[in-house]
C-alpha positions in Angstrom: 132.6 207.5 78.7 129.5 210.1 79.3 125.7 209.8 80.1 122.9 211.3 78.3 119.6 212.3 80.4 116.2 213.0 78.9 113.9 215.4 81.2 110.0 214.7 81.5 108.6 216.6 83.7 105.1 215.6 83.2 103.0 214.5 86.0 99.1 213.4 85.8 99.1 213.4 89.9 101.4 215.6 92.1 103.2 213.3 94.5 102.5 214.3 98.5 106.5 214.1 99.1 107.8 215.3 95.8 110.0 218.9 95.6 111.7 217.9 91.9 110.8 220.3 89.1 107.2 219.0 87.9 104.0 220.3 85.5 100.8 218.6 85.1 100.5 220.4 81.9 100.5 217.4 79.5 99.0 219.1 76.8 102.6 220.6 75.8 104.2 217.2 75.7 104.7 217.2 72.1 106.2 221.0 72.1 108.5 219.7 74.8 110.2 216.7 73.1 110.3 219.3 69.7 112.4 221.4 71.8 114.2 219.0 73.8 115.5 217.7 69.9 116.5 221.5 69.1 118.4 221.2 72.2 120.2 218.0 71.4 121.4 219.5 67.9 123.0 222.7 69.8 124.7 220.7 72.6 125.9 218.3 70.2 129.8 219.3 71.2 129.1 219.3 75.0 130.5 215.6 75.0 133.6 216.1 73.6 133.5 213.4 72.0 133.4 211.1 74.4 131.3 207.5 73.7 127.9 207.6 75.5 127.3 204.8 78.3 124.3 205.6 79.4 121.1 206.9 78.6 118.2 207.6 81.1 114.7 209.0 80.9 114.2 211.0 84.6 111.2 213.1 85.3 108.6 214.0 86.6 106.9 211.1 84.6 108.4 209.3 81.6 106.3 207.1 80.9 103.6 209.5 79.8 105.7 209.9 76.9 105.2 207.8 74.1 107.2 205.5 73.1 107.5 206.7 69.8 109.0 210.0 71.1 111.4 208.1 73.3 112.4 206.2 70.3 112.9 209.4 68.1 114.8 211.2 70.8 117.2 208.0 71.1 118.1 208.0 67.4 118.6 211.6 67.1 120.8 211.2 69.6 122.4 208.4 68.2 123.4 210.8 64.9 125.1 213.1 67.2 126.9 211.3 70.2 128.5 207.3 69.5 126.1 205.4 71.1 127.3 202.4 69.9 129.1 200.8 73.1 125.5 202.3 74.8 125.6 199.6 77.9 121.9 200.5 79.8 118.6 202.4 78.7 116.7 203.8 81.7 113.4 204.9 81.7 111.7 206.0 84.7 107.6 204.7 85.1 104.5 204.5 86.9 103.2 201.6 87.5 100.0 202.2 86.1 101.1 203.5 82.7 102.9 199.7 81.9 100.5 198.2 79.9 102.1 195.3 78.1 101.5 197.0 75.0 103.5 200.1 76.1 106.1 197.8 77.4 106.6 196.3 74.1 107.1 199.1 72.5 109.3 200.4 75.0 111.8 197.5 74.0 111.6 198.4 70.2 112.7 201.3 71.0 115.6 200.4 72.6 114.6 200.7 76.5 116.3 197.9 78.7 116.6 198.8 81.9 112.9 200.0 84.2 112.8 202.2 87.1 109.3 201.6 88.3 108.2 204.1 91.0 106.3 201.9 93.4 106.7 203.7 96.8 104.7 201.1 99.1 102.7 198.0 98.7 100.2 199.6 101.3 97.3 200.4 99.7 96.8 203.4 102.7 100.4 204.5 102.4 100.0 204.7 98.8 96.6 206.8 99.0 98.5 208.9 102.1 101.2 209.9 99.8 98.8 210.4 96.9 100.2 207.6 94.3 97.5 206.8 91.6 98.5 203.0 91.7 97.7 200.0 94.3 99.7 197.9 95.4 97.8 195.1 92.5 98.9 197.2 90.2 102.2 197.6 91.1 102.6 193.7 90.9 100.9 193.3 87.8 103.4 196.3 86.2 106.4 194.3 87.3 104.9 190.9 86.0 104.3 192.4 82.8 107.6 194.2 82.5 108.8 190.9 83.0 106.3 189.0 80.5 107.3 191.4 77.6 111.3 190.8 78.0 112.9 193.1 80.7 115.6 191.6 82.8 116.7 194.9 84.6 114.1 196.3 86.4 114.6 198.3 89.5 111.5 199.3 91.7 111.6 202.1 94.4 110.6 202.0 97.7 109.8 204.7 100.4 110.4 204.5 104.3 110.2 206.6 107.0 106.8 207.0 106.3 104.3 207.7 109.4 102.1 204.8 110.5 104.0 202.7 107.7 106.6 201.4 109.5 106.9 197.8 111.3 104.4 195.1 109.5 103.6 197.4 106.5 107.3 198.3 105.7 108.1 194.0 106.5 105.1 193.5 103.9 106.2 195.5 101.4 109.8 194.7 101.2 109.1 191.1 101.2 106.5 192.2 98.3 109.5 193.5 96.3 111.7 190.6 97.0 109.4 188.6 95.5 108.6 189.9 92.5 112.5 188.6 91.0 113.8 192.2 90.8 117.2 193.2 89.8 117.4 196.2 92.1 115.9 198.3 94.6 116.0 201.8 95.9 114.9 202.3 99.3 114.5 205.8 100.3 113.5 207.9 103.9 110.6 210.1 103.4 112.2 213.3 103.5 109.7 216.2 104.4 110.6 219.4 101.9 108.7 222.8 102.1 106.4 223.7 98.9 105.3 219.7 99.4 102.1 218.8 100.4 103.6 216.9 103.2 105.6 220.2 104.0 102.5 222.0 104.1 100.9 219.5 106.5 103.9 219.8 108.4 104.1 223.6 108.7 100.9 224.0 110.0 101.2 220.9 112.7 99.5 218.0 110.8 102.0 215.9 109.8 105.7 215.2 111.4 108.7 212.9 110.6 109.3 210.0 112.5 111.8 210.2 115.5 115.8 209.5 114.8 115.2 205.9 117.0 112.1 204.9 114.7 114.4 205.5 111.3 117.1 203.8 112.4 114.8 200.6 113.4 113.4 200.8 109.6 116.5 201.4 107.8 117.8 198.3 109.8 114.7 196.1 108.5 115.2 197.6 104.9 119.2 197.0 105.1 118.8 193.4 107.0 115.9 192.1 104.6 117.7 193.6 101.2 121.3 192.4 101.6 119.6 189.1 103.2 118.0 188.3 100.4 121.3 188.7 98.4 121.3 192.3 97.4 124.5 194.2 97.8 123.6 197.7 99.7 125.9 199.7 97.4 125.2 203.2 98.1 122.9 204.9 100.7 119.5 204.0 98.9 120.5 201.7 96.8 120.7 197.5 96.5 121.3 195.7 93.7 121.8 191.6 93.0 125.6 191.0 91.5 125.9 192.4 88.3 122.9 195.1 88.5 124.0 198.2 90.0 122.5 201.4 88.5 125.5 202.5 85.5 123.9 205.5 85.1 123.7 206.9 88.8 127.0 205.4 89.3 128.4 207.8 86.7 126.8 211.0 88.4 128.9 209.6 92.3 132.2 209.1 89.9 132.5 212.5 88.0 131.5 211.0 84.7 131.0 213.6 82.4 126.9 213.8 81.3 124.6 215.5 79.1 121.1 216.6 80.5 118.6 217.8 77.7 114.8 219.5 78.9 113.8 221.5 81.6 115.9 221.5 85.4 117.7 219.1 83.7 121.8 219.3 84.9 125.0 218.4 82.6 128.6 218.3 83.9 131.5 218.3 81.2 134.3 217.5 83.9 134.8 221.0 85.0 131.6 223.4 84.8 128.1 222.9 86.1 124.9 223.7 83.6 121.6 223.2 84.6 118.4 224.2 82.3 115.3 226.9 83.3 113.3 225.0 85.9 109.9 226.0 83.8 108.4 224.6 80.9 107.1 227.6 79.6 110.6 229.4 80.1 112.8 226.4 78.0 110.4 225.8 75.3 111.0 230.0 75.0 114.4 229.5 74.8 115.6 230.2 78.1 119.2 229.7 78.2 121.4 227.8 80.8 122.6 228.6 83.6 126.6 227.6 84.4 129.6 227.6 86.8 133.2 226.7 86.3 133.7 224.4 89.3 136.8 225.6 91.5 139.2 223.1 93.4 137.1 223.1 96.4 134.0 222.5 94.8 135.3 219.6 93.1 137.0 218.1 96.4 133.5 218.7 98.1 131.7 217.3 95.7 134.3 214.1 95.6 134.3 213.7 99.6 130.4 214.2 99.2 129.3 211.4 96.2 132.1 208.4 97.3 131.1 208.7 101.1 127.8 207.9 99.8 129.0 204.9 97.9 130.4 201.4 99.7 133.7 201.7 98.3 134.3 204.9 100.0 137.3 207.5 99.1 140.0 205.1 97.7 143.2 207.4 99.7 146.0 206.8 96.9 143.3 208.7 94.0 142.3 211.5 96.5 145.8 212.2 97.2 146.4 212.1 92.9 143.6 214.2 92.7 143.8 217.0 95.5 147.2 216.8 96.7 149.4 215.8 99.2 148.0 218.3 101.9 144.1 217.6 101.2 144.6 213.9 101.9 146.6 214.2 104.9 143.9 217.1 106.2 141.8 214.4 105.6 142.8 211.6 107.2 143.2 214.2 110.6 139.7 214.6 110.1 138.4 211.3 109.8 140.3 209.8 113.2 137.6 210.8 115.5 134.8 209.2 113.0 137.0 205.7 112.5 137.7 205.5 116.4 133.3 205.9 117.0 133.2 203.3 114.2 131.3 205.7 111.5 134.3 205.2 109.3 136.5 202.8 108.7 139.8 201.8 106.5 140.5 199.1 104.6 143.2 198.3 101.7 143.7 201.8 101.0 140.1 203.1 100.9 138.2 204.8 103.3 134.7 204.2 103.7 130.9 204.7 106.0 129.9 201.4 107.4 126.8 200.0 105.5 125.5 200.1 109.0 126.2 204.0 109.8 125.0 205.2 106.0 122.0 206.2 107.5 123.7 209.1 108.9 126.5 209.0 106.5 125.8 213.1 106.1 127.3 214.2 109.4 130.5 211.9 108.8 130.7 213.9 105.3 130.1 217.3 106.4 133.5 217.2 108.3 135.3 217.0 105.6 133.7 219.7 103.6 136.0 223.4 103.0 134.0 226.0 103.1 
């Protein structure tokens, strides 16, 4: 099975924390999707053949893109790859753009599955990370998501933020809880130069909260989430039984993948492509970038995604994988970890405590060959 992952990377506001590949030039959106169908039709082998699971509209912002376009690039895509066992349709939002009349024509055609970027439900947390949405609108997005028909919606959350801790992160979670959502990502505010924030912070306006105040929050997100029944999955992500994110879950378990439009990545199992990070530069023609993967990337990469994950390395299939001698090095290296309790074993697999994912990188680094 494979993935196929649209690129818009149209924004109307740039985001205070945001260092992904963006443009707020929205007047080329129509030359974009033109080229990002010229691109489907020369990638149509990249598969192999393989039946697409997944399909998912990342960005930048999706739904600035009309659902007429989203419909067109889904049925070209269905000519070239078998869609037909197609399991979940993402598309990525702003809460502000989900007017029920967009929402139904996202389901005709053929989105299922929302990934609504709310951040906060703190109006001043909202306005400090420059969102263009309030928290009322946030609500109302979900309520009408749910009004016209979607029963997989997945909302994202931001902590770690400044000032936004304590009552305001409580309030917000307890927000999301109740709106009836499938899944939630909950994500510290990292601080990246070329970002607003990283600006602020380079010149001594703006600074991360200390290690004790994100361990506090990320025990309120954890404790509230998997109270209310969600199951904490993977680092900055809970979802209620039956609703984990297909799509991401293929990028942590090698799942070959397709990325189509600008910065967008594809994997075919062995070699890395990624696409021009410009929008003038791809809809020139710019071609891809590649690298053939070599045995330690590929263990890296392994120890790096499943560490992340709550099902951990399962022993027996790293040993298949990267021989006898990797997994024994392996299991040297994680003593010191399970003895502090920052790993632990269990029926074959070795995993990071949901309590410890926090810091889950340090545990991974360990195990990296450089």
């Amino acid at each position: 099975m494979a993935g196929l992952y649209f690129h818009i990377p149209f924004c109307r506001r740039i985001c205070a924390y945001c260092d992904f590949y963006k443009s707020v030039g929205l007047g080329r959106m129509e030359e974009l999707v033109a080229a990002m169908h010229r691109e489907l039709e020369a990638r149509r082998e990249y598969l192999g053949g393989e039946a697409v699971r997944t399909r998912y509209f990342g960005g930048g912002t999706p739904s600035l893109c009309s659902p007429e376009a989203i419909a067109g690039l889904l049925e070209h895509a269905g000519k070239l790859f078998d869609c037909s066992a197609a399991e979940e349709t993402t598309l990525e939002a702003n809460p502000d753009d989900l007017t029920p009349r967009y929402l139904a024509a996202l389901r005709r055609a053929g989105v299922d599955r929302l990934s609504i970027g709310i951040q906060s439900f703190d109006d001043a947390c909202l306005k400090l990370m420059n969102r263009r949405h309030n928290a009322a609108q946030a609500v109302q997005a979900v309520r009408d998501a749910q009004g016209e028909g979607f029963e997989n919606i997945t909302i994202d959350l931001i902590f770690g933020v400044p000032g936004f801790g304590g009552d305001s992160l409580r309030r917000t979670l307890d927000t999301a809880i109740g709106l009836d959502v499938q899944h939630i990502s909950a994500y510290h505010l990292t601080i990246e130069p070329g970002t607003a924030f990283g600006r602020r912070a380079a010149r001594g306006e703006f600074a991360p909260v200390d290690e004790s105040v994100s361990e506090a929050e990320y025990a309120l997100v954890h404790g509230t989430l998997t109270g209310a029944g969600f199951d904490h999955y993977e680092v900055s992500n809970y979802a209620l039984p039956g609703f984990r994110a297909r799509h991401n879950a293929a990028y942590w378990h090698g799942v070959k993948y397709l990325g189509i439009g600008p910065a967008a990545h594809s994997f075919d199992g062995r070699e890395r492509r990624w696409n021009v990070d410009s929008v003038e530069d791809y809809l020139a023609g710019a071609p891809a970038e590649a690298e053939m993967l070599t045995d330690r990337d590929r263990f890296n990469e392994y120890v790096m995604t499943r560490l992340r994950t709550a099902e951990g390395i399962d022993l027996a299939e790293a040993k298949a994988l990267f021989g006898t001698e990797r997994a024994a090095r392996m299991q040297r290296d994680a003593e010191p970890w399970i003895r502090s309790g920052a790993l632990r074993t269990e029926g074959g697999k070795m995993a990071v405590p949901a309590a410890r994912m926090l810091v889950s990188d340090a545990v991974i680094e360990t195990f990296f060959e450089t």
